[in-house]
PyMOL Python script that loads the backbone (N, CA, C, O; Angstrom):
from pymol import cmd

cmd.read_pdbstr("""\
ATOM      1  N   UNK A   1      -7.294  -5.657   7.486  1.00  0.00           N
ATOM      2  CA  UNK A   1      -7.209  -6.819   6.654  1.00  0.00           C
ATOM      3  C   UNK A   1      -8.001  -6.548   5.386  1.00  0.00           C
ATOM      4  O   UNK A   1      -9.144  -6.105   5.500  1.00  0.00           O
ATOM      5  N   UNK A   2      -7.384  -6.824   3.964  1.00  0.00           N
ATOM      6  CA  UNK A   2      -8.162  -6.711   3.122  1.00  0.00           C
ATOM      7  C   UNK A   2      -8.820  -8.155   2.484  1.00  0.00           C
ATOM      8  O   UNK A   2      -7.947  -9.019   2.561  1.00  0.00           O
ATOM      9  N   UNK A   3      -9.909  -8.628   1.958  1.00  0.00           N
ATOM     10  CA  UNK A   3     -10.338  -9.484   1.705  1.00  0.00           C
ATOM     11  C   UNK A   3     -10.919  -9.670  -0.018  1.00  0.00           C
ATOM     12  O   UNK A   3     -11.951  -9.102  -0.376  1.00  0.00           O
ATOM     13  N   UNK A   4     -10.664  -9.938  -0.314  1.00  0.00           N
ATOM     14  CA  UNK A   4     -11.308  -9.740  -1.921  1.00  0.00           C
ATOM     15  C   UNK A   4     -12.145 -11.118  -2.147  1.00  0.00           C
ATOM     16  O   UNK A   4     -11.676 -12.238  -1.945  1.00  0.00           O
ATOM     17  N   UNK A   5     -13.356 -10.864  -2.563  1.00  0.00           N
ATOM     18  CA  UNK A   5     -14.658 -12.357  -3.017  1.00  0.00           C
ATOM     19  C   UNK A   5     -14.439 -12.440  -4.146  1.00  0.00           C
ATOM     20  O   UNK A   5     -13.759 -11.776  -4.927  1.00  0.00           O
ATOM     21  N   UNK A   6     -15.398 -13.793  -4.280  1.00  0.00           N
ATOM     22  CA  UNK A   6     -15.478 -14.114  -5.792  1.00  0.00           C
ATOM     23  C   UNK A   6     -16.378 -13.546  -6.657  1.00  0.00           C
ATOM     24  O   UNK A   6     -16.300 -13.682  -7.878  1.00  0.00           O
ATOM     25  N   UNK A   7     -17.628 -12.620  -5.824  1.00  0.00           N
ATOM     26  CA  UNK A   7     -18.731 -11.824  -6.411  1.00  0.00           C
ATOM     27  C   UNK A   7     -17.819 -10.793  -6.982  1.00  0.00           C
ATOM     28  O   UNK A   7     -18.166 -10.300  -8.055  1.00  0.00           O
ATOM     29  N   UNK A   8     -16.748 -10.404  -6.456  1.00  0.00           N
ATOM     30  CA  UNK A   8     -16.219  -8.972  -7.163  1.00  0.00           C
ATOM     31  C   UNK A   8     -15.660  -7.928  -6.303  1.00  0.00           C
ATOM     32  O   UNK A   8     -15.069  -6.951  -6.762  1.00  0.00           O
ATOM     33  N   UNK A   9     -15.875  -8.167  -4.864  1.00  0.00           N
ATOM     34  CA  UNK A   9     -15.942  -6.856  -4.345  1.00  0.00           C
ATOM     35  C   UNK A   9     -14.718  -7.306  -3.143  1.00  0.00           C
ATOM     36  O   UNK A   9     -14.579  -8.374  -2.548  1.00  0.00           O
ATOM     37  N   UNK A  10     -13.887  -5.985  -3.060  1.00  0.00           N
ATOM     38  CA  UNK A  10     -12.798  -6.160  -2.102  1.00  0.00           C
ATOM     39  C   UNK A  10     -13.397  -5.222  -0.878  1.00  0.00           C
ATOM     40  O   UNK A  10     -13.890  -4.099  -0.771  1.00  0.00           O
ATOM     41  N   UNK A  11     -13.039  -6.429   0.052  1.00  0.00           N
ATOM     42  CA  UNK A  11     -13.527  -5.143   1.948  1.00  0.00           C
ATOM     43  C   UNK A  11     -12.159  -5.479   2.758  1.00  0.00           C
ATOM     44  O   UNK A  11     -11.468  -6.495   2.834  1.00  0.00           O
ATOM     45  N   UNK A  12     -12.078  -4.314   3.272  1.00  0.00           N
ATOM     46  CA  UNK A  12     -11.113  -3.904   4.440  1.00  0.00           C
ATOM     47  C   UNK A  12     -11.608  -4.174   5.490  1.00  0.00           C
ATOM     48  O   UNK A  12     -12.644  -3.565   5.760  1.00  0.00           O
ATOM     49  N   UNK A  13     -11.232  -4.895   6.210  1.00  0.00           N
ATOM     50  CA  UNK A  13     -11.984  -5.187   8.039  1.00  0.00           C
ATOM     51  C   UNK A  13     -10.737  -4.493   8.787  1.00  0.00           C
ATOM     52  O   UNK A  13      -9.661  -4.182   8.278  1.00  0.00           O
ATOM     53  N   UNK A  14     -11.252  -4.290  10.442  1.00  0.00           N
ATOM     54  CA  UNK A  14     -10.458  -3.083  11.264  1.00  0.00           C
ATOM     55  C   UNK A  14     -10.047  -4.665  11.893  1.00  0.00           C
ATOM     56  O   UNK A  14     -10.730  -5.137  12.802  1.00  0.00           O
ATOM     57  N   UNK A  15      -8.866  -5.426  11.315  1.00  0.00           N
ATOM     58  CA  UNK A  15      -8.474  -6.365  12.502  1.00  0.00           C
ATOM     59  C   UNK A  15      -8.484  -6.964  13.856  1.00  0.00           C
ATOM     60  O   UNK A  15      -8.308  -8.124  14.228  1.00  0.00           O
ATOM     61  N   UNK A  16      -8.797  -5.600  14.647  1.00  0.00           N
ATOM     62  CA  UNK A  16      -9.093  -6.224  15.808  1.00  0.00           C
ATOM     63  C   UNK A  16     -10.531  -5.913  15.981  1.00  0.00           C
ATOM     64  O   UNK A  16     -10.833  -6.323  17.102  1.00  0.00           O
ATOM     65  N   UNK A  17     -11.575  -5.375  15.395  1.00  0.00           N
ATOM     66  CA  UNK A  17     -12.492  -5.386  15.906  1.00  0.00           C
ATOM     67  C   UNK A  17     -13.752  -6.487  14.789  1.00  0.00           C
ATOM     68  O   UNK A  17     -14.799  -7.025  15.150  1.00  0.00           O
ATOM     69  N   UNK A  18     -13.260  -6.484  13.764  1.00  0.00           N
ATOM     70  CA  UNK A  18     -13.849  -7.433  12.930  1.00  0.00           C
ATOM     71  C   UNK A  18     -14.542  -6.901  11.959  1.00  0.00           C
ATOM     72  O   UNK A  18     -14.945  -7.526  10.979  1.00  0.00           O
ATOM     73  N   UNK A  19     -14.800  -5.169  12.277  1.00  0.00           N
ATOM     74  CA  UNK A  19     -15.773  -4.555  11.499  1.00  0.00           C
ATOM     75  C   UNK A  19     -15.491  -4.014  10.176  1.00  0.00           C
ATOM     76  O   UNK A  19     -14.278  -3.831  10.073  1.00  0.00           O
ATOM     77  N   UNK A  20     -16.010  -3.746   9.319  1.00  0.00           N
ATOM     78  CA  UNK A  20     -15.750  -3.512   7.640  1.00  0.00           C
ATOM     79  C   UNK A  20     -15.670  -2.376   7.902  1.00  0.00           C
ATOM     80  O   UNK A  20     -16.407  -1.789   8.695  1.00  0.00           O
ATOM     81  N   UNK A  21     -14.511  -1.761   7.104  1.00  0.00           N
ATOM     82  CA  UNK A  21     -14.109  -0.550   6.852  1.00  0.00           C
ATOM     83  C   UNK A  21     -14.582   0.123   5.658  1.00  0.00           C
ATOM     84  O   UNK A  21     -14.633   1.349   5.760  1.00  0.00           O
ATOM     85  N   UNK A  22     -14.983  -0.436   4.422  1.00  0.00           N
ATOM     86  CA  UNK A  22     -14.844  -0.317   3.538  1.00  0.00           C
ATOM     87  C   UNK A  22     -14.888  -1.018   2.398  1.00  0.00           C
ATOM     88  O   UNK A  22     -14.238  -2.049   2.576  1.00  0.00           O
ATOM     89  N   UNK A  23     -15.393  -0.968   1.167  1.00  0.00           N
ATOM     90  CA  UNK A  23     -15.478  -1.743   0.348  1.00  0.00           C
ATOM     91  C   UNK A  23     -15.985  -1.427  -1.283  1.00  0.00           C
ATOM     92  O   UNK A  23     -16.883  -0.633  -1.562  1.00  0.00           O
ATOM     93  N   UNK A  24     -15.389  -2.040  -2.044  1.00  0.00           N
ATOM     94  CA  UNK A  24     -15.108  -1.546  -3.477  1.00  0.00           C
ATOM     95  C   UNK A  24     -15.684  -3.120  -4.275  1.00  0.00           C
ATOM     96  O   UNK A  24     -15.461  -4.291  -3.970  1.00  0.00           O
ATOM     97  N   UNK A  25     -16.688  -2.362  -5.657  1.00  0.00           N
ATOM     98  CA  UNK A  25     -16.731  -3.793  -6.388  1.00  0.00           C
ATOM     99  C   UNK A  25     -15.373  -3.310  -7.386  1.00  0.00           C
ATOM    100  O   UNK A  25     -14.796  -2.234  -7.545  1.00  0.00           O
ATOM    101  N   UNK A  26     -15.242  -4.317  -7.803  1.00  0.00           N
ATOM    102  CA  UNK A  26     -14.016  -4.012  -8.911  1.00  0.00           C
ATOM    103  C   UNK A  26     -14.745  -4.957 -10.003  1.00  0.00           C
ATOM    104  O   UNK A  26     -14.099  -5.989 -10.184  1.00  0.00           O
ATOM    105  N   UNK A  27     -15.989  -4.864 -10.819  1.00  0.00           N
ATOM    106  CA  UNK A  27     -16.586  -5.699 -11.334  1.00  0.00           C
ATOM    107  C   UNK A  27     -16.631  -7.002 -12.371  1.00  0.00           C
ATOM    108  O   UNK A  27     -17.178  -7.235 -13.449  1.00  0.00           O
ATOM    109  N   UNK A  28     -15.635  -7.826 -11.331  1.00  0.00           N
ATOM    110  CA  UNK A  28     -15.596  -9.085 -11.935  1.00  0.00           C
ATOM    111  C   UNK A  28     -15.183  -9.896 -10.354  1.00  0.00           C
ATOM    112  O   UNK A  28     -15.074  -9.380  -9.241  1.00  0.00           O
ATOM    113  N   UNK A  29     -15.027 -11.235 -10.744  1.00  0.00           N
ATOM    114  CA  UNK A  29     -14.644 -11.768  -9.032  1.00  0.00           C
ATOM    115  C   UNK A  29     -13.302 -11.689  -9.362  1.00  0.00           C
ATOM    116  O   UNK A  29     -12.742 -11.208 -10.346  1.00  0.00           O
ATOM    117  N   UNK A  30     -12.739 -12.433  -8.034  1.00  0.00           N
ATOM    118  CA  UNK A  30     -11.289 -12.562  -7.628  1.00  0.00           C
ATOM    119  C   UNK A  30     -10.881 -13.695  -7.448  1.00  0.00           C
ATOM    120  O   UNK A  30     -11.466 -14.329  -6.570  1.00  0.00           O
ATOM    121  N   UNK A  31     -10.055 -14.194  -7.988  1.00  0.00           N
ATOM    122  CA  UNK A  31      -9.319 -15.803  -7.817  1.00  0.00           C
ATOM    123  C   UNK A  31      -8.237 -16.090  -7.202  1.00  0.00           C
ATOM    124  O   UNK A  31      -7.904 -17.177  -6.728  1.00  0.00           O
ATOM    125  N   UNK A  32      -7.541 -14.856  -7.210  1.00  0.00           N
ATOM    126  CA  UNK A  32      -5.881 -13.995  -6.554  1.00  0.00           C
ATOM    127  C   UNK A  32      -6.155 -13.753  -5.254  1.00  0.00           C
ATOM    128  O   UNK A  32      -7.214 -13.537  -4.664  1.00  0.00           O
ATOM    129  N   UNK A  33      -4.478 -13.857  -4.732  1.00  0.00           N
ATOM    130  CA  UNK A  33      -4.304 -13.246  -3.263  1.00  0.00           C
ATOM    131  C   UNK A  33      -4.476 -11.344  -3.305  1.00  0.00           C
ATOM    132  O   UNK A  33      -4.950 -10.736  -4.265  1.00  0.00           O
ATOM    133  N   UNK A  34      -4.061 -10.823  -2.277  1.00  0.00           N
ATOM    134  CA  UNK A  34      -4.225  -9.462  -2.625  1.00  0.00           C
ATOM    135  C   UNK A  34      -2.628  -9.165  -1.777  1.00  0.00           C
ATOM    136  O   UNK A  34      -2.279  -9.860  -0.823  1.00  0.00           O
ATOM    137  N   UNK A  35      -1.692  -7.891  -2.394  1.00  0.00           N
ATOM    138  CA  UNK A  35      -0.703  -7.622  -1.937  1.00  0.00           C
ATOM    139  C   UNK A  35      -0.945  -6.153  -1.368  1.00  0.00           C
ATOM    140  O   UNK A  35      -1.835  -5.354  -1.660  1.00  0.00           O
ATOM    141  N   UNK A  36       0.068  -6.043  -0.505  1.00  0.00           N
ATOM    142  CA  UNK A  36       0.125  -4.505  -0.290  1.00  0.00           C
ATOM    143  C   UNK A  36       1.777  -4.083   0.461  1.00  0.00           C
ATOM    144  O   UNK A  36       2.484  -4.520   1.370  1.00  0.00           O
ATOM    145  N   UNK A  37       1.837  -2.745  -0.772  1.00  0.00           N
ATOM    146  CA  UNK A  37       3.546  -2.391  -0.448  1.00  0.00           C
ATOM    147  C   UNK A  37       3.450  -0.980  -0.390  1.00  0.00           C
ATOM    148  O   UNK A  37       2.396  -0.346  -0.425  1.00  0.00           O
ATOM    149  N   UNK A  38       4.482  -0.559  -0.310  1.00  0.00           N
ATOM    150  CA  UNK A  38       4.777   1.053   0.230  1.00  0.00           C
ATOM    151  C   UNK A  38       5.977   1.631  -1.486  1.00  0.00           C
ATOM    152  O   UNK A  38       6.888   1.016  -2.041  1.00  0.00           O
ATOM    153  N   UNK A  39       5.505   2.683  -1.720  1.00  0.00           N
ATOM    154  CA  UNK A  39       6.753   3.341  -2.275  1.00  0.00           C
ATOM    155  C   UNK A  39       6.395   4.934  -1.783  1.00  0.00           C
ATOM    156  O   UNK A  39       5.357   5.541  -1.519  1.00  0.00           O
ATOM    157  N   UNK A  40       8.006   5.300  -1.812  1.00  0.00           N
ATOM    158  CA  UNK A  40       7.918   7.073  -0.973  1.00  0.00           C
ATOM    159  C   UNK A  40       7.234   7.141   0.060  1.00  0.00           C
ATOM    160  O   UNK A  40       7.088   8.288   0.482  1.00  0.00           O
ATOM    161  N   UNK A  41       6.620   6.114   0.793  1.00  0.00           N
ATOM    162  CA  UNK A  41       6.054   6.721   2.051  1.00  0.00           C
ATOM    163  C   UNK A  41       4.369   6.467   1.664  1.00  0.00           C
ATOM    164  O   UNK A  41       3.551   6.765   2.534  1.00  0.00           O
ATOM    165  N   UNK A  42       4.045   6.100   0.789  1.00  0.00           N
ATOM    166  CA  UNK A  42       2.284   5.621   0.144  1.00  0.00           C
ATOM    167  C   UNK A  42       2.397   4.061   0.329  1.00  0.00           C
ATOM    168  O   UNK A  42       3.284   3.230   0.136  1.00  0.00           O
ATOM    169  N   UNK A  43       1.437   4.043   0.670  1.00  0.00           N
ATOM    170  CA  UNK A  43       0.858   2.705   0.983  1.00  0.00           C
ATOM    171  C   UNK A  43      -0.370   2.420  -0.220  1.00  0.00           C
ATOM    172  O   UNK A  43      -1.143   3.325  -0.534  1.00  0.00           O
ATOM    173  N   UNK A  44      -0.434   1.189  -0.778  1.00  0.00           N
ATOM    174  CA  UNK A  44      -1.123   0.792  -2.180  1.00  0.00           C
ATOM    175  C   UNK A  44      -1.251  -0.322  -1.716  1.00  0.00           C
ATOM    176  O   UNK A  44      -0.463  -0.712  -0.854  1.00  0.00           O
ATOM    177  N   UNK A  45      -2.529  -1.308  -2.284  1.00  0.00           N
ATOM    178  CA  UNK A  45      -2.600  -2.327  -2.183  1.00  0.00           C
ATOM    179  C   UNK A  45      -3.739  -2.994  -3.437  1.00  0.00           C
ATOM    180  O   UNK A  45      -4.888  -2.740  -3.796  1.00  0.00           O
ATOM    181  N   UNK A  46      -2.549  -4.075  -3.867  1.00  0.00           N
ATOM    182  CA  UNK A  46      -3.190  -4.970  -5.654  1.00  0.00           C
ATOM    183  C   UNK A  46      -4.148  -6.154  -5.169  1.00  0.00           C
ATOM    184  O   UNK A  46      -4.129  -6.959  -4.238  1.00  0.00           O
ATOM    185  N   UNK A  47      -5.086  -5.846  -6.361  1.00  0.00           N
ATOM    186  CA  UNK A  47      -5.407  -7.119  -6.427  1.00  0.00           C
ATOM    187  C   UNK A  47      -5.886  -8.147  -7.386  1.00  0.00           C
ATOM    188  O   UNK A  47      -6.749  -7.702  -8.143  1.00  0.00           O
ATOM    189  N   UNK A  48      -5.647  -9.110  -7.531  1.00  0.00           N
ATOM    190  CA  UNK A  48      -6.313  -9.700  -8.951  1.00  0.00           C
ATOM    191  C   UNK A  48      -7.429 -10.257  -8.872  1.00  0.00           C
ATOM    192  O   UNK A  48      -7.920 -11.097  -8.118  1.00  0.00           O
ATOM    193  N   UNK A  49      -7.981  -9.343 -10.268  1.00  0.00           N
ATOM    194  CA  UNK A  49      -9.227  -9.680 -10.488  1.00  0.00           C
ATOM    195  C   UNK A  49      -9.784 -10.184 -11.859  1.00  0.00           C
ATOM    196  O   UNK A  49      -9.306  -9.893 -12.955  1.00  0.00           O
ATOM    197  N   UNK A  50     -10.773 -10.916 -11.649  1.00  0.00           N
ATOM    198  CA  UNK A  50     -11.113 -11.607 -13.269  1.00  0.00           C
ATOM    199  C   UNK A  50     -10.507 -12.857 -13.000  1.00  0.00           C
ATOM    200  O   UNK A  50      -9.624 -13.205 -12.217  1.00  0.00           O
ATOM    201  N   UNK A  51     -11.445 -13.660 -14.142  1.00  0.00           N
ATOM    202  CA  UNK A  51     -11.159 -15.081 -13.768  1.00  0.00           C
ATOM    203  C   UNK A  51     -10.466 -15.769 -15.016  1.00  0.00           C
ATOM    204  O   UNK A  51     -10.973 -15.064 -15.889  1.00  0.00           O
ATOM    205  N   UNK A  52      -9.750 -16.559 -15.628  1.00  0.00           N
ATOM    206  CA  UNK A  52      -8.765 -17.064 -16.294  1.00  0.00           C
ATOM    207  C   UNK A  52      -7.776 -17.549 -16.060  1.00  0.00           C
ATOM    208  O   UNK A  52      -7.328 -17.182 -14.974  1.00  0.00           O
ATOM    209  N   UNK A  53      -7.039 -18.399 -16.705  1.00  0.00           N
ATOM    210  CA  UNK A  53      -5.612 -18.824 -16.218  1.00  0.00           C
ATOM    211  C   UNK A  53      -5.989 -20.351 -16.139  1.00  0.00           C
ATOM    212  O   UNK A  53      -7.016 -20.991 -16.367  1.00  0.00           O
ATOM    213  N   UNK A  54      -4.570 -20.694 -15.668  1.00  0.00           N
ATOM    214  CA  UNK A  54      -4.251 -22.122 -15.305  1.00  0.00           C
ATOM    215  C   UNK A  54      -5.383 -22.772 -13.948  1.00  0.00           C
ATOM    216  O   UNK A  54      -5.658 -23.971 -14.000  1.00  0.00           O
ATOM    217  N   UNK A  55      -5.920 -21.996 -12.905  1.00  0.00           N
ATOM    218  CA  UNK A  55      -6.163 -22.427 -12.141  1.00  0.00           C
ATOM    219  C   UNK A  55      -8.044 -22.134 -12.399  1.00  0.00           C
ATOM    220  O   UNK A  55      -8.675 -23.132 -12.049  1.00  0.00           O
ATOM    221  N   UNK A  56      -8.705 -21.290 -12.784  1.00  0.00           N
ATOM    222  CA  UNK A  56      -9.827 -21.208 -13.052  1.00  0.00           C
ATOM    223  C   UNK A  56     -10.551 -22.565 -14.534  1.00  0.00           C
ATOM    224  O   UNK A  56     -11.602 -23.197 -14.433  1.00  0.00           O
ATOM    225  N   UNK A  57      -9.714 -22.615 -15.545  1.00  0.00           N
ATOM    226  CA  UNK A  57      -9.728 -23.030 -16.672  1.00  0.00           C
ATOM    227  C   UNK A  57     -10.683 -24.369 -16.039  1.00  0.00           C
ATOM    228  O   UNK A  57     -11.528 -24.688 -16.876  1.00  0.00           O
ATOM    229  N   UNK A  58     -10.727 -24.896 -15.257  1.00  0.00           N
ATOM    230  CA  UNK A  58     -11.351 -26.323 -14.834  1.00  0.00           C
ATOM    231  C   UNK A  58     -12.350 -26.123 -13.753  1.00  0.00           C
ATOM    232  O   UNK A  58     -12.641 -27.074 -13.028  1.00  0.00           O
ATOM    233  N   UNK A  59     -12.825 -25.112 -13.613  1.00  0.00           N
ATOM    234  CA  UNK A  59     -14.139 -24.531 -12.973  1.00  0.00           C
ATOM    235  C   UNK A  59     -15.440 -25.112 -13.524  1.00  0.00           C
ATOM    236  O   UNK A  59     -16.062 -26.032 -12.993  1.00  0.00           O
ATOM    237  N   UNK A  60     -15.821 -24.404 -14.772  1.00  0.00           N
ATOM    238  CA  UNK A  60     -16.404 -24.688 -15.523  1.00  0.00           C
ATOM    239  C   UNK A  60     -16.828 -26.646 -15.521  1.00  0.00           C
ATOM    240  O   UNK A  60     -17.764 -27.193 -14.938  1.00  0.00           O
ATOM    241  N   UNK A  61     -16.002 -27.133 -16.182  1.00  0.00           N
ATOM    242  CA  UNK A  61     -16.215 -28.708 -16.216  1.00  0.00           C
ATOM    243  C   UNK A  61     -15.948 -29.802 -14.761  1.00  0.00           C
ATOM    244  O   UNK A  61     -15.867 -31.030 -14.759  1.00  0.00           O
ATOM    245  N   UNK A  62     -15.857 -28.871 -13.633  1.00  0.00           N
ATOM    246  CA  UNK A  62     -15.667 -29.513 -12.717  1.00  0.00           C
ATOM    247  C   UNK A  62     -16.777 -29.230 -11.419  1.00  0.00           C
ATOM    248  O   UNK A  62     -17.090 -29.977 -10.491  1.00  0.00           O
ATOM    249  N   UNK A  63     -17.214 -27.896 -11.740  1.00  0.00           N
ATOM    250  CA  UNK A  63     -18.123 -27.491 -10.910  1.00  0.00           C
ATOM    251  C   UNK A  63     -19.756 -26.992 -11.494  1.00  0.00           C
ATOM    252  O   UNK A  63     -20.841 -26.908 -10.918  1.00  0.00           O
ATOM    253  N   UNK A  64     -19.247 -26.681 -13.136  1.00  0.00           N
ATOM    254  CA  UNK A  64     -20.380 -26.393 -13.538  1.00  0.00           C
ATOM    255  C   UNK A  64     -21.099 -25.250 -13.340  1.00  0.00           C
ATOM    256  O   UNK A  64     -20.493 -24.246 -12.967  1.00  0.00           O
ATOM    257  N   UNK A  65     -22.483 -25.205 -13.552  1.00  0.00           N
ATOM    258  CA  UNK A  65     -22.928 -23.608 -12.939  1.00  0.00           C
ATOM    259  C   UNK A  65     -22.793 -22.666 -13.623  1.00  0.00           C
ATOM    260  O   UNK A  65     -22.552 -22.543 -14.823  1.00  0.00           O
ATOM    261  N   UNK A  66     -23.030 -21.657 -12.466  1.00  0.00           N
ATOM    262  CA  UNK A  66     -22.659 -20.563 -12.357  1.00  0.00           C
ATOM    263  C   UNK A  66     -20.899 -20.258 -13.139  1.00  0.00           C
ATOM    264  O   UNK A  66     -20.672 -19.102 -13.498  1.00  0.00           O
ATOM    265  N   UNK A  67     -20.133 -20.992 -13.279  1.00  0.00           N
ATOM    266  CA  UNK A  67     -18.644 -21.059 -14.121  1.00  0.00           C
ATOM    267  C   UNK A  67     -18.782 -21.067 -15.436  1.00  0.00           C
ATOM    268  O   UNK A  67     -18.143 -20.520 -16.336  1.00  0.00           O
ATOM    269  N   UNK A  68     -20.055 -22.027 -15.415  1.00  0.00           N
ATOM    270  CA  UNK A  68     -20.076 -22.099 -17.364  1.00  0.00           C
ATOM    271  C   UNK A  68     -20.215 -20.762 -17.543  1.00  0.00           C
ATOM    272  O   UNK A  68     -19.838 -20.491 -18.683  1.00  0.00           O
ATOM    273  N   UNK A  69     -20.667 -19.560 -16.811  1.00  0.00           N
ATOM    274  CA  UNK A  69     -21.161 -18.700 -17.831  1.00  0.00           C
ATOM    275  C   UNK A  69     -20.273 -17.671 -17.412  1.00  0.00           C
ATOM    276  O   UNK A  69     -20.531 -16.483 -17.605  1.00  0.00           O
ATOM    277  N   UNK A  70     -18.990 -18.167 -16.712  1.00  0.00           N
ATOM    278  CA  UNK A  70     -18.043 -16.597 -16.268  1.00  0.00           C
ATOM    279  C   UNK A  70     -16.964 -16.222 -17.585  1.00  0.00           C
ATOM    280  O   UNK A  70     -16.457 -17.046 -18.345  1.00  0.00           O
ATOM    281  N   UNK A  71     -16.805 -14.928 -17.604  1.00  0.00           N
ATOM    282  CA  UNK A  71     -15.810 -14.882 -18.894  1.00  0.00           C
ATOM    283  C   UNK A  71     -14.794 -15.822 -18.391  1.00  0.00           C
ATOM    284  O   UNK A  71     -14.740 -16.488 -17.357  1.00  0.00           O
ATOM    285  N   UNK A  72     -14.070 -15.708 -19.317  1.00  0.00           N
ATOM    286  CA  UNK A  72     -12.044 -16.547 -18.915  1.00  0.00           C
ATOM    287  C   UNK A  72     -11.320 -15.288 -19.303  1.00  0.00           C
ATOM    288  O   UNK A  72     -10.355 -15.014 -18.589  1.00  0.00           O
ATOM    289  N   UNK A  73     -11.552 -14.597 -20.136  1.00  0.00           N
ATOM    290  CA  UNK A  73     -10.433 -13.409 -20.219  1.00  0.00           C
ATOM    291  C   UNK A  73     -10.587 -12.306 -19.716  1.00  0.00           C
ATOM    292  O   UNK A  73     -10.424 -11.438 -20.573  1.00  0.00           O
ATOM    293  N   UNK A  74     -10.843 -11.868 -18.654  1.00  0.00           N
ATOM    294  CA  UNK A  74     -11.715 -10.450 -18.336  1.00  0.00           C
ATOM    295  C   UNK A  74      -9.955  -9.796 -17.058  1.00  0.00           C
ATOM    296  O   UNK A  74      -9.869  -8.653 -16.609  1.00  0.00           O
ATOM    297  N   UNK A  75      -9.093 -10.704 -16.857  1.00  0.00           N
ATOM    298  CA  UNK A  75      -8.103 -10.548 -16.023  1.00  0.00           C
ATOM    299  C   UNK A  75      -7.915  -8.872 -15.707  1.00  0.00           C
ATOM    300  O   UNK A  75      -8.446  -8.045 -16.448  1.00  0.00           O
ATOM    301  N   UNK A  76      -7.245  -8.545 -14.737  1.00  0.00           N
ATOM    302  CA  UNK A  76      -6.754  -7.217 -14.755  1.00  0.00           C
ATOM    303  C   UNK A  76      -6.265  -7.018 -13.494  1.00  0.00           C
ATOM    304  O   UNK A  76      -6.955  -7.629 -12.678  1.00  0.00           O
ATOM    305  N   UNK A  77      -5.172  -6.290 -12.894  1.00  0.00           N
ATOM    306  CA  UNK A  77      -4.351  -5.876 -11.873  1.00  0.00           C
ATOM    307  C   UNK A  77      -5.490  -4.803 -11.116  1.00  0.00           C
ATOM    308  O   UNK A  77      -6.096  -4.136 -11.954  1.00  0.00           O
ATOM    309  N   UNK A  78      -5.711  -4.645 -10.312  1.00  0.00           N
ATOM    310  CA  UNK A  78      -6.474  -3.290  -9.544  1.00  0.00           C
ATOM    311  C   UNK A  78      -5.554  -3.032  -8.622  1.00  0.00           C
ATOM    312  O   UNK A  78      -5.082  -3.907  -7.896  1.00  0.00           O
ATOM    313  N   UNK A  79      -5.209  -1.733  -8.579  1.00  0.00           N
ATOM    314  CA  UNK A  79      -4.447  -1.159  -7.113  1.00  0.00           C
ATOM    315  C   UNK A  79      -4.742  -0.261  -6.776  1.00  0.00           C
ATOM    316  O   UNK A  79      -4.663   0.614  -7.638  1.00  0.00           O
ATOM    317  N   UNK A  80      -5.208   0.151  -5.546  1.00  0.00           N
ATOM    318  CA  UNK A  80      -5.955   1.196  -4.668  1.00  0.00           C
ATOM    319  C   UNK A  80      -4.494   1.824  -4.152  1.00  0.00           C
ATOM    320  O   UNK A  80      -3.456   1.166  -4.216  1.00  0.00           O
ATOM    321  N   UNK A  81      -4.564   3.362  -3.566  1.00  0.00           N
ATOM    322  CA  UNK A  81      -3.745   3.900  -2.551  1.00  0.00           C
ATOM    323  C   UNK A  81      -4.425   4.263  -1.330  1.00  0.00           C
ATOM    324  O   UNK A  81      -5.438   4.962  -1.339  1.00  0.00           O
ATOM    325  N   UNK A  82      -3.709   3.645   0.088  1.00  0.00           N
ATOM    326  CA  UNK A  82      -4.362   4.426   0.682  1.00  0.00           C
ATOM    327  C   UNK A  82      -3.797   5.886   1.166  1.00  0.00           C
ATOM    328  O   UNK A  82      -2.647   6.277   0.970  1.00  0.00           O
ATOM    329  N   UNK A  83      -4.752   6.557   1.785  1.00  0.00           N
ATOM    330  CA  UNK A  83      -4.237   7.821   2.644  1.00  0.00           C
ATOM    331  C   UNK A  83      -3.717   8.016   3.765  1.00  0.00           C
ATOM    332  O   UNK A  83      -3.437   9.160   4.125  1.00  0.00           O
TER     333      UNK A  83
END
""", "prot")
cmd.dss("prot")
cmd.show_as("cartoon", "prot")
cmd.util.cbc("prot")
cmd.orient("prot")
């Protein structure tokens, strides 16, 4: 299972046992689901990261904080392969 936070950092857990496999900051948080597809036989998996858009935009004035001070444009696709 992959999991991506809002601190930034995406972890892989071993599904049935619960334990972290692994884990990457991609340095900004995550607001996005995370996908994962196959081409030729590779396995990859996206995720969005950075905060902006329609659904973050009301963070800031609704929650305050820690939001007032996140960029809004920092967006970007990340996709890992695995082996």
């Amino acid at each position: 299972m992959f999991v991506p936070d809002s601190r930034g950092t995406v972890h892989a857990y071993d599904a049935d046992s619960g334990a972290e496999l692994w884990s990457h900051g991609d340095g900004t948080g995550h607001q996005g689901g995370i996908i994962s597809y196959a081409v030729n036989g590779k396995q990859y998996v996206a995720v969005v990261a950075g905060f902006g858009g329609m659904a973050s935009d009301d963070y800031a004035p609704t929650f305050g904080g820690v939001y007032k001070s996140m960029p809004r444009d920092d967006g970007a696709l990340v996709v890992y392969s695995l082996r």
